[in-house]
TIVO-2410 file (N, C-alpha, C; in nm, 3 decimals):
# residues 181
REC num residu      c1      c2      c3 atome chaine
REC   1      X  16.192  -6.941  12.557     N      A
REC   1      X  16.151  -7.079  12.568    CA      A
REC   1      X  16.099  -7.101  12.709     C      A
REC   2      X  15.957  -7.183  12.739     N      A
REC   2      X  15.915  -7.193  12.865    CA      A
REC   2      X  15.965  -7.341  12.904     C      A
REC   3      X  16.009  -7.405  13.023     N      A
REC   3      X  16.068  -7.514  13.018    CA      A
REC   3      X  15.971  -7.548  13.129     C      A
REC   4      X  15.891  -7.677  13.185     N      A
REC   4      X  15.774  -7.687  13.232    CA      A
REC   4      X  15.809  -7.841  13.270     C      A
REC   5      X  15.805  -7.880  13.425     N      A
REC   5      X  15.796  -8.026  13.440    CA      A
REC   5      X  15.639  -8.097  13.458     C      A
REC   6      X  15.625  -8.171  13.401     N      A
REC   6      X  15.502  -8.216  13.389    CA      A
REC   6      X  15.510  -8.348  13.510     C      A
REC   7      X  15.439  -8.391  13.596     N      A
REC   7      X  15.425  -8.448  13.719    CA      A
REC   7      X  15.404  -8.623  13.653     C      A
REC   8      X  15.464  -8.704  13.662     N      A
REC   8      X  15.438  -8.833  13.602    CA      A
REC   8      X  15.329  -8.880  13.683     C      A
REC   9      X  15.282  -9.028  13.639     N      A
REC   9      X  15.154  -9.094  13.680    CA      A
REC   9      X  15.203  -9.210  13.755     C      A
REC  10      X  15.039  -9.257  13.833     N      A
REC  10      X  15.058  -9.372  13.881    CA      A
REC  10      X  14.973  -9.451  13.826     C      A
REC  11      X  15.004  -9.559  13.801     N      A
REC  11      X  14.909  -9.696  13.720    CA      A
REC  11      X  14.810  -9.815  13.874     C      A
REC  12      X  14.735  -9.815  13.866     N      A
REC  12      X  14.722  -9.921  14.006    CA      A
REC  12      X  14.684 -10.030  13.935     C      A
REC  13      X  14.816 -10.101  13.985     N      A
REC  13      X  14.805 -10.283  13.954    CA      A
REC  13      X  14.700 -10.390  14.033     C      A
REC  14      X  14.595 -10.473  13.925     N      A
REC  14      X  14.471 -10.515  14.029    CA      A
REC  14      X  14.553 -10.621  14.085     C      A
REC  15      X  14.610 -10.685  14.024     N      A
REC  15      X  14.672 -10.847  14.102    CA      A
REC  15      X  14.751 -10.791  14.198     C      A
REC  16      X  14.831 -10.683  14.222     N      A
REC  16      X  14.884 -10.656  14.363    CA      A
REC  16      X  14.826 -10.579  14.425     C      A
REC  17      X  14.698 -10.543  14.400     N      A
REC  17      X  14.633 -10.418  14.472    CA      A
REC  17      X  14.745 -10.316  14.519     C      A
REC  18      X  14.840 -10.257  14.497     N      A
REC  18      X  14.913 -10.189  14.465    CA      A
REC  18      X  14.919 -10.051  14.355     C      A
REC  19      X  14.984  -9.933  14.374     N      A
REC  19      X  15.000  -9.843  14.277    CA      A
REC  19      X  15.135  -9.855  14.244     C      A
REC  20      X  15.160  -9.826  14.118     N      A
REC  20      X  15.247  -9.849  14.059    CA      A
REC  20      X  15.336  -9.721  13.983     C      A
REC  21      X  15.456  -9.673  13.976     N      A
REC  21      X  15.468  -9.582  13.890    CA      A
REC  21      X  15.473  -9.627  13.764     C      A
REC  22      X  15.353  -9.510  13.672     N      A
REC  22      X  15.345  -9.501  13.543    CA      A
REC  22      X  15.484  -9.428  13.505     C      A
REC  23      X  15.416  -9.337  13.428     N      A
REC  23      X  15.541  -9.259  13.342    CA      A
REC  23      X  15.596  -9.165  13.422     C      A
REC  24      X  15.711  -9.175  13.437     N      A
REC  24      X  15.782  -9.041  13.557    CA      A
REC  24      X  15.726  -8.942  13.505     C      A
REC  25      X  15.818  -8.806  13.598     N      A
REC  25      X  15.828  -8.678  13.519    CA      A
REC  25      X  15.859  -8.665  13.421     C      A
REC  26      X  15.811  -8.578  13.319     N      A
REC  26      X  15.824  -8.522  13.160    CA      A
REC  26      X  15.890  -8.397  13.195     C      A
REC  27      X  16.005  -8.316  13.127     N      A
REC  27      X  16.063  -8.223  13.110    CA      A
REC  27      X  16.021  -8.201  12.982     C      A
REC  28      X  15.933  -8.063  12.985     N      A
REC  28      X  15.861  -8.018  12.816    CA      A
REC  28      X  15.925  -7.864  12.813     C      A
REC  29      X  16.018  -7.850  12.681     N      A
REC  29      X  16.043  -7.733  12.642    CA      A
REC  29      X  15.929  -7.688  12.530     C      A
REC  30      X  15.861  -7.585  12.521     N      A
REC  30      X  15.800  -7.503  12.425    CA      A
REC  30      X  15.824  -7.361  12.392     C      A
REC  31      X  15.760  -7.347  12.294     N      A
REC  31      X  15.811  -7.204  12.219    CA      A
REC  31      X  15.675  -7.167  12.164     C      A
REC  32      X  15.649  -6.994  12.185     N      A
REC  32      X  15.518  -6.966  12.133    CA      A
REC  32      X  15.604  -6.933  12.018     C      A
REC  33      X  15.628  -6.938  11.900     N      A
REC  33      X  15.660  -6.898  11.777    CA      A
REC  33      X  15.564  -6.898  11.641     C      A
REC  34      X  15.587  -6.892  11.541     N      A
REC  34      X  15.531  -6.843  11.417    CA      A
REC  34      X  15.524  -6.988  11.334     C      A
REC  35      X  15.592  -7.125  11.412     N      A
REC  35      X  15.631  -7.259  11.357    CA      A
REC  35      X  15.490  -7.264  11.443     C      A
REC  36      X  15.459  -7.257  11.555     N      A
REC  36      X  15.383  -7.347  11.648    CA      A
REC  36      X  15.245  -7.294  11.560     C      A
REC  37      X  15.242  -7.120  11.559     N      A
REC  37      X  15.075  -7.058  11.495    CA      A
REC  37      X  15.094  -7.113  11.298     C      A
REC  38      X  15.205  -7.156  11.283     N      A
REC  38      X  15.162  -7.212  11.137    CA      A
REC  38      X  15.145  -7.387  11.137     C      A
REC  39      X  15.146  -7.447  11.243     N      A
REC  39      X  15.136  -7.584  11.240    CA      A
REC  39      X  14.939  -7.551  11.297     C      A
REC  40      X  14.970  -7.479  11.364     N      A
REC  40      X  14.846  -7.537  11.430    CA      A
REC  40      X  14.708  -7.481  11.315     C      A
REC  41      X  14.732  -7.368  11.237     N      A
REC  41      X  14.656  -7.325  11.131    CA      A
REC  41      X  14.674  -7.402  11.012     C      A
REC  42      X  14.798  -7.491  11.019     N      A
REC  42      X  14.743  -7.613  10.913    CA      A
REC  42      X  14.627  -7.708  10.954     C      A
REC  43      X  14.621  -7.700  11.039     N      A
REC  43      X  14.515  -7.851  11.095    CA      A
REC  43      X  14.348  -7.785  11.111     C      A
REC  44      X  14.334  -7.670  11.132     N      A
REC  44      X  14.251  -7.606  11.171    CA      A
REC  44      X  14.195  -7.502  11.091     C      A
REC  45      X  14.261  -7.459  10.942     N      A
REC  45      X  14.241  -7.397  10.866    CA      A
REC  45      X  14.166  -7.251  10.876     C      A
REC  46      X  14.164  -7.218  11.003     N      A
REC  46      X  14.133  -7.067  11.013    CA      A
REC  46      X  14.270  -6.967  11.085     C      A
REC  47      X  14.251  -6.875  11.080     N      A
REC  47      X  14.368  -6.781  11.171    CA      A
REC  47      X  14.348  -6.754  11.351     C      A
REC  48      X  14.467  -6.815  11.335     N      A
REC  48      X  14.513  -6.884  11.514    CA      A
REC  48      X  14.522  -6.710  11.646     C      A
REC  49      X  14.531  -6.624  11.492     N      A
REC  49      X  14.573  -6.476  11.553    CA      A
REC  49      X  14.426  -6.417  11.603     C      A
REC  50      X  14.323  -6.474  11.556     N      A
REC  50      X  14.164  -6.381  11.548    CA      A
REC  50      X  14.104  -6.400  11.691     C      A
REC  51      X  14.017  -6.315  11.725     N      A
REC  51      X  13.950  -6.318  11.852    CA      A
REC  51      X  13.844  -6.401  11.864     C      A
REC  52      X  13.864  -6.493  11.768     N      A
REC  52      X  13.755  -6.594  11.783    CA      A
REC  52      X  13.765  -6.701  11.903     C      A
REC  53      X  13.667  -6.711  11.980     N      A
REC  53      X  13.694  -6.839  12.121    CA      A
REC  53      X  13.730  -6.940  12.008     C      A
REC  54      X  13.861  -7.000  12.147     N      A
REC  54      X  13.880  -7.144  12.097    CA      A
REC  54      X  13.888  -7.282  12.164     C      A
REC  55      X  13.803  -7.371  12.124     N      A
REC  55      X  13.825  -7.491  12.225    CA      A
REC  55      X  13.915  -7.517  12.289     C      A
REC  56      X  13.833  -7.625  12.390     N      A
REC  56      X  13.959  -7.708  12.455    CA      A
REC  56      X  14.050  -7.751  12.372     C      A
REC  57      X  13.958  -7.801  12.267     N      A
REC  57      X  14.080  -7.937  12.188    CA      A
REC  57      X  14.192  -7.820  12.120     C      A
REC  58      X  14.108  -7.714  12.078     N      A
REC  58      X  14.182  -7.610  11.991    CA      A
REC  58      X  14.324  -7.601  12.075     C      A
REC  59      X  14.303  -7.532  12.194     N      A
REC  59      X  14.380  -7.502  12.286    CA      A
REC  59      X  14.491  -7.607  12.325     C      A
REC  60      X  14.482  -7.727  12.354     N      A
REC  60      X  14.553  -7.824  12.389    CA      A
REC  60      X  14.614  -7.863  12.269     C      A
REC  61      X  14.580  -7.846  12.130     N      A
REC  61      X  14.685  -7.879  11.986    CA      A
REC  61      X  14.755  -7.758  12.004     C      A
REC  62      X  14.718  -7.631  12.009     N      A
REC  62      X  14.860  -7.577  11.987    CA      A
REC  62      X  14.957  -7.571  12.151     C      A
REC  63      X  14.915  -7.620  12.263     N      A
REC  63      X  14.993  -7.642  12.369    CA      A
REC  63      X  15.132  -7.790  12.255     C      A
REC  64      X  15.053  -7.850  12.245     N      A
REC  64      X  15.146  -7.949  12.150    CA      A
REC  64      X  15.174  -7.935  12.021     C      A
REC  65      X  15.170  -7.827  11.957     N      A
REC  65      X  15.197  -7.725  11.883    CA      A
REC  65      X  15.346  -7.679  11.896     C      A
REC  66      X  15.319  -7.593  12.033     N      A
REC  66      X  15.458  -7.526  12.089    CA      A
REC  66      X  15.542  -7.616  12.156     C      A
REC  67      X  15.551  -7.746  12.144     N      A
REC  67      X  15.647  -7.876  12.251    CA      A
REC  67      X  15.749  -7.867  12.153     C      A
REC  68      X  15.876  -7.826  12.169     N      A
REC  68      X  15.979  -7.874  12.078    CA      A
REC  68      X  16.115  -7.976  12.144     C      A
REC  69      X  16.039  -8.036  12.276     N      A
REC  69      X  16.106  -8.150  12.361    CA      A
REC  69      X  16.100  -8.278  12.215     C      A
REC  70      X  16.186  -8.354  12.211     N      A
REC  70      X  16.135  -8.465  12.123    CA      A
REC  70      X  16.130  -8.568  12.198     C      A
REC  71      X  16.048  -8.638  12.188     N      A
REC  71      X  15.957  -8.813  12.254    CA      A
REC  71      X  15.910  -8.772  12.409     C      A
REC  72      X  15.787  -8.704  12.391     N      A
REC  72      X  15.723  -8.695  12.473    CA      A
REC  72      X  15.624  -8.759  12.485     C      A
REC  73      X  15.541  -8.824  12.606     N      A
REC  73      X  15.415  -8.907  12.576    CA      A
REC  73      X  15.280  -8.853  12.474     C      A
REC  74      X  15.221  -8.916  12.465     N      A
REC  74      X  15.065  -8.882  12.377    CA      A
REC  74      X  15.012  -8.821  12.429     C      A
REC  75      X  14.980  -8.856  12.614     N      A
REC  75      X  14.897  -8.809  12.681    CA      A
REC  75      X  14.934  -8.645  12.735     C      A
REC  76      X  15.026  -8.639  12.672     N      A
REC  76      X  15.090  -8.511  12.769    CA      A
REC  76      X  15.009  -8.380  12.801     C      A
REC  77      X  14.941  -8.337  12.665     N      A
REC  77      X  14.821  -8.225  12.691    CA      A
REC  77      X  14.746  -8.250  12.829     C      A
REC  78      X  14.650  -8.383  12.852     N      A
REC  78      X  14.559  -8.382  12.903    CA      A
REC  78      X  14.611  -8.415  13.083     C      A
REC  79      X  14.743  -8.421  13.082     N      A
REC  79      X  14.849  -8.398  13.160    CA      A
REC  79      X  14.875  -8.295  13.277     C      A
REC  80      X  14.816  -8.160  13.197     N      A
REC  80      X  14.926  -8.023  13.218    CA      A
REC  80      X  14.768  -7.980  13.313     C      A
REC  81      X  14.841  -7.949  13.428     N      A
REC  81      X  14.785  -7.874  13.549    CA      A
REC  81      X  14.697  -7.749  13.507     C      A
REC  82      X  14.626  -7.712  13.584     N      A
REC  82      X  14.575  -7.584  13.590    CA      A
REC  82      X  14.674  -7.455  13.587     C      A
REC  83      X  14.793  -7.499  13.680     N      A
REC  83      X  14.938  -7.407  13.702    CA      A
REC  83      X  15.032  -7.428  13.622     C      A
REC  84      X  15.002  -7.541  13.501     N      A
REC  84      X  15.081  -7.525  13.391    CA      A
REC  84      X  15.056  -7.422  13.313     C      A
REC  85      X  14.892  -7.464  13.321     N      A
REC  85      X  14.869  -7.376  13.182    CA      A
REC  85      X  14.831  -7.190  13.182     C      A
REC  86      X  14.826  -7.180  13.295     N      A
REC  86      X  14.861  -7.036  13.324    CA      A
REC  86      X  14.990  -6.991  13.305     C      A
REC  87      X  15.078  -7.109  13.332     N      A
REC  87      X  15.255  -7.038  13.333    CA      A
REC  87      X  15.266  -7.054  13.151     C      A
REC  88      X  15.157  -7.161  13.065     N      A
REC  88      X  15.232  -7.119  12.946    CA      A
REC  88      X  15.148  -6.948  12.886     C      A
REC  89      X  15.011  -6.980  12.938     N      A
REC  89      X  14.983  -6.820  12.925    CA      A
REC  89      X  15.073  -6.708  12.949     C      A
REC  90      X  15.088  -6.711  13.025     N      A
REC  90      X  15.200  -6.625  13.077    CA      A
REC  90      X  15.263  -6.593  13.031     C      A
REC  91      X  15.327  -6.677  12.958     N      A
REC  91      X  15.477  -6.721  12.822    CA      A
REC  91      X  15.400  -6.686  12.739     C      A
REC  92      X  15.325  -6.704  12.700     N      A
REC  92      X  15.238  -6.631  12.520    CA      A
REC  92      X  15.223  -6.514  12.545     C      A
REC  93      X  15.183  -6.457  12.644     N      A
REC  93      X  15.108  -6.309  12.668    CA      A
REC  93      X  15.255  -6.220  12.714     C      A
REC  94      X  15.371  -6.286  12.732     N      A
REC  94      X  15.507  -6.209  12.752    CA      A
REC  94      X  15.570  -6.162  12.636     C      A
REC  95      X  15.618  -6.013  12.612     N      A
REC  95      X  15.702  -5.954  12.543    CA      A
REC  95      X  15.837  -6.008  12.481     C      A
REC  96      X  15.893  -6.086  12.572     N      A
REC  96      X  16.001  -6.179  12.553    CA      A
REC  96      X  16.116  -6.075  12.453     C      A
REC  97      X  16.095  -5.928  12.485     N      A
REC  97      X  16.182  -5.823  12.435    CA      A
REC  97      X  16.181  -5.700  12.517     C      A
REC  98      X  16.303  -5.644  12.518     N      A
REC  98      X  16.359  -5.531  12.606    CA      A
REC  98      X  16.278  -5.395  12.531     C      A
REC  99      X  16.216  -5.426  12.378     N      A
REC  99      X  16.191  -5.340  12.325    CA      A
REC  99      X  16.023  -5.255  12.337     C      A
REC 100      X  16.011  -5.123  12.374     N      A
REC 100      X  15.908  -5.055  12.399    CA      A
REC 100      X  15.854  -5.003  12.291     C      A
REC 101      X  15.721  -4.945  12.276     N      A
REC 101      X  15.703  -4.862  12.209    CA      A
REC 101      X  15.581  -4.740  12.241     C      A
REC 102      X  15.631  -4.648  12.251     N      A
REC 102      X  15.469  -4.530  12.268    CA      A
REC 102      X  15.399  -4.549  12.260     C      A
REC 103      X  15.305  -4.455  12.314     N      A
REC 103      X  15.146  -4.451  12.291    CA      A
REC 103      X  15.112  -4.454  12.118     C      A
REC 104      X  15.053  -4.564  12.072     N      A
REC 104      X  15.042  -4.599  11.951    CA      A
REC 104      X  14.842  -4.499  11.929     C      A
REC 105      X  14.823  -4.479  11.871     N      A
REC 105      X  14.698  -4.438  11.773    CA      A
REC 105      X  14.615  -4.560  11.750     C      A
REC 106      X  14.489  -4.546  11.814     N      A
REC 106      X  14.417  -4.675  11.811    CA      A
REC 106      X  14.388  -4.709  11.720     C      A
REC 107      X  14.343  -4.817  11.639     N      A
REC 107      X  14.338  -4.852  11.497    CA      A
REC 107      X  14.184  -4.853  11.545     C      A
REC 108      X  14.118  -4.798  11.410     N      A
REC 108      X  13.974  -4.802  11.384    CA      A
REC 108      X  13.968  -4.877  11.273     C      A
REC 109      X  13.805  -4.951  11.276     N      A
REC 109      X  13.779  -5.019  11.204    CA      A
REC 109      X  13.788  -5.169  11.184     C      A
REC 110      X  13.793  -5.255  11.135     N      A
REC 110      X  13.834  -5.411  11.092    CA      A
REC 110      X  13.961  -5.429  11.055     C      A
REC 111      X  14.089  -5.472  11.114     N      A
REC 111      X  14.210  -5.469  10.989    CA      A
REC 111      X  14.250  -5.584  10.920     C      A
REC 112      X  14.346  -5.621  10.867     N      A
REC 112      X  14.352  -5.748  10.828    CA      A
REC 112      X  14.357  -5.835  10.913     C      A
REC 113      X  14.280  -5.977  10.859     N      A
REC 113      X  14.316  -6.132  10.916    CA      A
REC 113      X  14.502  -6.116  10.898     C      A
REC 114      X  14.515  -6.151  11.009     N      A
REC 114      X  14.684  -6.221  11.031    CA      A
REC 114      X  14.675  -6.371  11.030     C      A
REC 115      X  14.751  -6.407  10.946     N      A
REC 115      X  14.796  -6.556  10.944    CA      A
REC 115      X  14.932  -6.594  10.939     C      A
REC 116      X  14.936  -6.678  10.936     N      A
REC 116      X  15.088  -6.753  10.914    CA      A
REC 116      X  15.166  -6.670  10.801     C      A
REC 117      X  15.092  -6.730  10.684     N      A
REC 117      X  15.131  -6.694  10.570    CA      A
REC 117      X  15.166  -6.547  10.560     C      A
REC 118      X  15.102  -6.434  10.647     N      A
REC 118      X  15.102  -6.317  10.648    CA      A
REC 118      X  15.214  -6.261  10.667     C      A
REC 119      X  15.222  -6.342  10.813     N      A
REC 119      X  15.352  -6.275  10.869    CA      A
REC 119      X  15.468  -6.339  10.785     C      A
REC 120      X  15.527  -6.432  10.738     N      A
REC 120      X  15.606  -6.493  10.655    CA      A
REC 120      X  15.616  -6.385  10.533     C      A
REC 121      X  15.492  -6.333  10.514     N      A
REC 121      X  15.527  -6.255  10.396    CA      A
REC 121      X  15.576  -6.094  10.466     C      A
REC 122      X  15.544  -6.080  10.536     N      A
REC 122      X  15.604  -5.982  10.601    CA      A
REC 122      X  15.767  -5.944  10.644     C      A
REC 123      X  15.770  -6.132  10.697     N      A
REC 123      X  15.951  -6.160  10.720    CA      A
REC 123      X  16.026  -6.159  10.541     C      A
REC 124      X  15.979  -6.184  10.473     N      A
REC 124      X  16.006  -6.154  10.308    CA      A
REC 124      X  16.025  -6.023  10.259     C      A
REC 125      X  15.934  -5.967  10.331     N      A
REC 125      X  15.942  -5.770  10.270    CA      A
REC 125      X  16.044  -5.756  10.368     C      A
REC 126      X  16.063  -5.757  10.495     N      A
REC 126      X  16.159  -5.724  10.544    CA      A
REC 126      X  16.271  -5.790  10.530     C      A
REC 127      X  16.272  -5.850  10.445     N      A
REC 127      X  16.433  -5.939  10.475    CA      A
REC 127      X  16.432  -5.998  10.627     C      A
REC 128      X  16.329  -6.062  10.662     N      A
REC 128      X  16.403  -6.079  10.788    CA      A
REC 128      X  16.442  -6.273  10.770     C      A
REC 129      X  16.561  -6.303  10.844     N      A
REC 129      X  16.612  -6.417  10.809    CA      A
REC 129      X  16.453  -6.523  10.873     C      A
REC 130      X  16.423  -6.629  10.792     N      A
REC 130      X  16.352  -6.767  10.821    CA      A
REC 130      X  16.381  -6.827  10.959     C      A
REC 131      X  16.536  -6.814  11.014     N      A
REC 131      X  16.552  -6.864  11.172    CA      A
REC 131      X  16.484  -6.781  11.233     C      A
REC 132      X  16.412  -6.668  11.246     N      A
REC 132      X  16.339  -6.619  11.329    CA      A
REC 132      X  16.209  -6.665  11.326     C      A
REC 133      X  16.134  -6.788  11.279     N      A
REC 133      X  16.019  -6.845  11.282    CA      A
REC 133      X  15.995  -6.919  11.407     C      A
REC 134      X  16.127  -6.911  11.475     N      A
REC 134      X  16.141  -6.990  11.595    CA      A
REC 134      X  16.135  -6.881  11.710     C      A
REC 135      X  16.177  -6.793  11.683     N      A
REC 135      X  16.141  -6.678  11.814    CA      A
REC 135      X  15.975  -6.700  11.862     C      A
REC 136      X  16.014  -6.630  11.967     N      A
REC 136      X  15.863  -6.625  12.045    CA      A
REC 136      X  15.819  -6.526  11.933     C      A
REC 137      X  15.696  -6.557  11.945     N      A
REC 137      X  15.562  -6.441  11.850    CA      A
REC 137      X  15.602  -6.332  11.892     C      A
REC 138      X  15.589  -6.272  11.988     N      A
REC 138      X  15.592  -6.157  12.062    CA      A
REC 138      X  15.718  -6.063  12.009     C      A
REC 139      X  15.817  -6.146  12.011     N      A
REC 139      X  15.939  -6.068  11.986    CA      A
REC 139      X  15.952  -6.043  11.871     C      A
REC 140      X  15.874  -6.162  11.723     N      A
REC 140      X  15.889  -6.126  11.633    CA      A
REC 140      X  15.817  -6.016  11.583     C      A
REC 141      X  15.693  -6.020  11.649     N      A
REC 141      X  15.621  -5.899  11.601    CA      A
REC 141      X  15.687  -5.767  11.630     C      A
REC 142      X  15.745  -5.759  11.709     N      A
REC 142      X  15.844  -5.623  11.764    CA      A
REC 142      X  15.938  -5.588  11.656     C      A
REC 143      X  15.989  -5.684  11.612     N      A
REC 143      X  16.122  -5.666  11.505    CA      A
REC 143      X  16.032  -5.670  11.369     C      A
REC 144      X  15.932  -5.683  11.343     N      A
REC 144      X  15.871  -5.642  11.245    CA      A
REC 144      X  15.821  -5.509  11.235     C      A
REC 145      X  15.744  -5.457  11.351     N      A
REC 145      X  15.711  -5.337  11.364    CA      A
REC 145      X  15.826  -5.204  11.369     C      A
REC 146      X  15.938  -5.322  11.406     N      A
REC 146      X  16.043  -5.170  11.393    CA      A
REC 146      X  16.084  -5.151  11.254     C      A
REC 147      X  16.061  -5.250  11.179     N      A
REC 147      X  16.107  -5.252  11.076    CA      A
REC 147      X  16.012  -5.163  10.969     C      A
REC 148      X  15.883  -5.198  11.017     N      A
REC 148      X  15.791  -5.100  10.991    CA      A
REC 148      X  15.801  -4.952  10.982     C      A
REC 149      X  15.812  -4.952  11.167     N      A
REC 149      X  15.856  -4.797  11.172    CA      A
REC 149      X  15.938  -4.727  11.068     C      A
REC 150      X  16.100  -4.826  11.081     N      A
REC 150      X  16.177  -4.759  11.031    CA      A
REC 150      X  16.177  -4.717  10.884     C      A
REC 151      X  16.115  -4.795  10.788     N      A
REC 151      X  16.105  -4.809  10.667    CA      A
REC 151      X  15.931  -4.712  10.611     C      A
REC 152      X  15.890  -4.628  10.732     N      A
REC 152      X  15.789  -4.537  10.664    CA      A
REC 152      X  15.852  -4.409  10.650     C      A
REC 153      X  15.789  -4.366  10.536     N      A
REC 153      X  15.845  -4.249  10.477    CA      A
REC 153      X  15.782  -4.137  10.639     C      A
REC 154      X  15.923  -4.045  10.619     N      A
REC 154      X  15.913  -3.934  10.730    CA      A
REC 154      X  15.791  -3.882  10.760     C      A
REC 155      X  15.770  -3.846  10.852     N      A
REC 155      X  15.608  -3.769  10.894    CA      A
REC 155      X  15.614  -3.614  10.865     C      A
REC 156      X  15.484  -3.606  10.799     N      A
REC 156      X  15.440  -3.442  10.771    CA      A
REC 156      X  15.436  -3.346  10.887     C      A
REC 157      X  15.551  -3.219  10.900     N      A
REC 157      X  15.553  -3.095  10.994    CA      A
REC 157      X  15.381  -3.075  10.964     C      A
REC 158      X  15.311  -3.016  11.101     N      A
REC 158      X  15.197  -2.977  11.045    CA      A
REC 158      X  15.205  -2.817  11.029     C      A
REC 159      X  15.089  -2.746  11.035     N      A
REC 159      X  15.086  -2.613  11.002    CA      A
REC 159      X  15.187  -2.509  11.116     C      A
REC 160      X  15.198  -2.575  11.231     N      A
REC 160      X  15.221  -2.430  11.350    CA      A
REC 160      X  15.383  -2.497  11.352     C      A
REC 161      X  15.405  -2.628  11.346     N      A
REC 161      X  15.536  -2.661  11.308    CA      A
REC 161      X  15.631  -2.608  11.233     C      A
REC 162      X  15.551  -2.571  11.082     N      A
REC 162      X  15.684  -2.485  10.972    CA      A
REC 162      X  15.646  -2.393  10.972     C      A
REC 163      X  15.585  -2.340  11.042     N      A
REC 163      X  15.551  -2.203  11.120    CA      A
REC 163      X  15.644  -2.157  11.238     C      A
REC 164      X  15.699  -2.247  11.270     N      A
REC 164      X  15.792  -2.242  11.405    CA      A
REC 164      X  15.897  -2.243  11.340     C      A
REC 165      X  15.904  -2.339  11.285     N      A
REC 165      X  16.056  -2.343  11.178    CA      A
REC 165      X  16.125  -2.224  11.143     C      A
REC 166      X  16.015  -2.179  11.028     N      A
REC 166      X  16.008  -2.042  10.990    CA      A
REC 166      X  16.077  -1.944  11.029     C      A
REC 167      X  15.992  -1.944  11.197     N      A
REC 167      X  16.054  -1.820  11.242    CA      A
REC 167      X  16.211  -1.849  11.352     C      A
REC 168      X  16.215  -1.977  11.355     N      A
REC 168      X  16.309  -1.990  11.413    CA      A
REC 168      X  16.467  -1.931  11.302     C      A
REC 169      X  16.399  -1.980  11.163     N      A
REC 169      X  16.550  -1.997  11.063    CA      A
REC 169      X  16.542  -1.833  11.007     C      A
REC 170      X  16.446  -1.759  11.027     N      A
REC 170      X  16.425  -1.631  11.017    CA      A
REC 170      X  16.487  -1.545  11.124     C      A
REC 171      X  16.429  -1.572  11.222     N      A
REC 171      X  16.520  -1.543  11.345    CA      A
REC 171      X  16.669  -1.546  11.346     C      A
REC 172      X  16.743  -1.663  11.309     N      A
REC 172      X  16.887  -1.651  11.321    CA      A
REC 172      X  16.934  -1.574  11.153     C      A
REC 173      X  16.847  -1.559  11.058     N      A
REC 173      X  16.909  -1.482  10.980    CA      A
REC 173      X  16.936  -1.333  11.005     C      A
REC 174      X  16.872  -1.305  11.092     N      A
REC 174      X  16.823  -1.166  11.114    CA      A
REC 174      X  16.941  -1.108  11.237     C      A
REC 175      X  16.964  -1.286  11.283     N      A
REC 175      X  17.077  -1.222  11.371    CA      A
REC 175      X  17.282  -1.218  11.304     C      A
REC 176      X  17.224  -1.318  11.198     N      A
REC 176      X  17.360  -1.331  11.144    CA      A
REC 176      X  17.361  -1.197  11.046     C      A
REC 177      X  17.313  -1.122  10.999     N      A
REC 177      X  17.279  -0.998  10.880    CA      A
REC 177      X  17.277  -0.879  10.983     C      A
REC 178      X  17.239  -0.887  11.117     N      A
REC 178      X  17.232  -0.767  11.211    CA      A
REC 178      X  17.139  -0.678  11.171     C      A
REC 179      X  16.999  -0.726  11.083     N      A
REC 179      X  16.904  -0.633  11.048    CA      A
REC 179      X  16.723  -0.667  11.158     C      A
REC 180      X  16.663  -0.614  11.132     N      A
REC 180      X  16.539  -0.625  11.186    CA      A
REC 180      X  16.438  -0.659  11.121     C      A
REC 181      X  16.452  -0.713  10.978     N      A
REC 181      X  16.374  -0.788  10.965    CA      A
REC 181      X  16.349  -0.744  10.819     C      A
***
């Protein structure tokens, strides 16, 4: 969760020629999660996951997308600093897990659109519990992919592999029998 103070306003009053405080500071908690990329792909009806540029406005609904502070002002998007919105980048583009993984095999080609719905169906094949719609993206995708991992059938020895095998389990027969072969 990124927790972010937002800087309140000043109103200037004409009859006292005076400034006035508007709305104090805002304390905004958000969450990049799988609630925030399925709210905001309801309103917008394409996938929030694709490399397609996205507006300002795009951009600033799912900033209020990910707010799970309750009674925050209206104005609050148009609010958030230049140094806000790098620190929530920051927070989207973070792992938000201890968990690594190898040099992965580049994917060729087009793969699927990811959507909401996708990954939901994904948390379904895996059994994974519905309270994790609230995790950061990042982390969920991790616990999906392990789940991935773990649940593919074993990988094929290639040729010089059960070739090695071979002579390895050949080898110790030869030593348990005391023959040469």
């Amino acid at each position: 969760m990124l927790t972010l103070t937002i800087a309140g306003t000043e109103l200037y009053d004409e009859a006292t020629e005076t400034f006035v405080e508007g709305i104090g500071d805002v304390e905004l908690e958000l969450e990049h999660s799988l609630l925030s990329v399925s709210k905001w792909e309801s309103k917008y009806q394409k996938p929030f996951l694709s490399s397609e540029k996205k507006s300002l406005d795009e951009i600033l609904y799912y900033v209020e997308s990910m707010i799970v502070t309750p009674n925050y002002p209206n104005d609050i998007a148009e609010r958030l600093s230049q140094s806000d919105m790098v620190k929530i980048n920051d927070y989207i583009e973070s792992s938000e897990s201890a968990t690594t993984f190898g040099i992965m095999p580049e994917r060729r080609g087009r793969g699927e659109v990811i959507t909401s719905e996708l990954i939901y169906y994904w948390m379904v094949a895996f059994q994974i519990p519905f309270e994790c719609e609230f995790w950061h993206l990042n982390r969920l995708f991790s616990l999906i992919r392990i789940c991935n991992i773990k649940n593919a059938p074993p990988k094929k020895m290639g040729r010089s592999e059960v070739a090695k095998t071979y002579q390895e389990i050949n080898a110790q027969r030869k030593a348990q029998l005391g023959t040469s072969g």
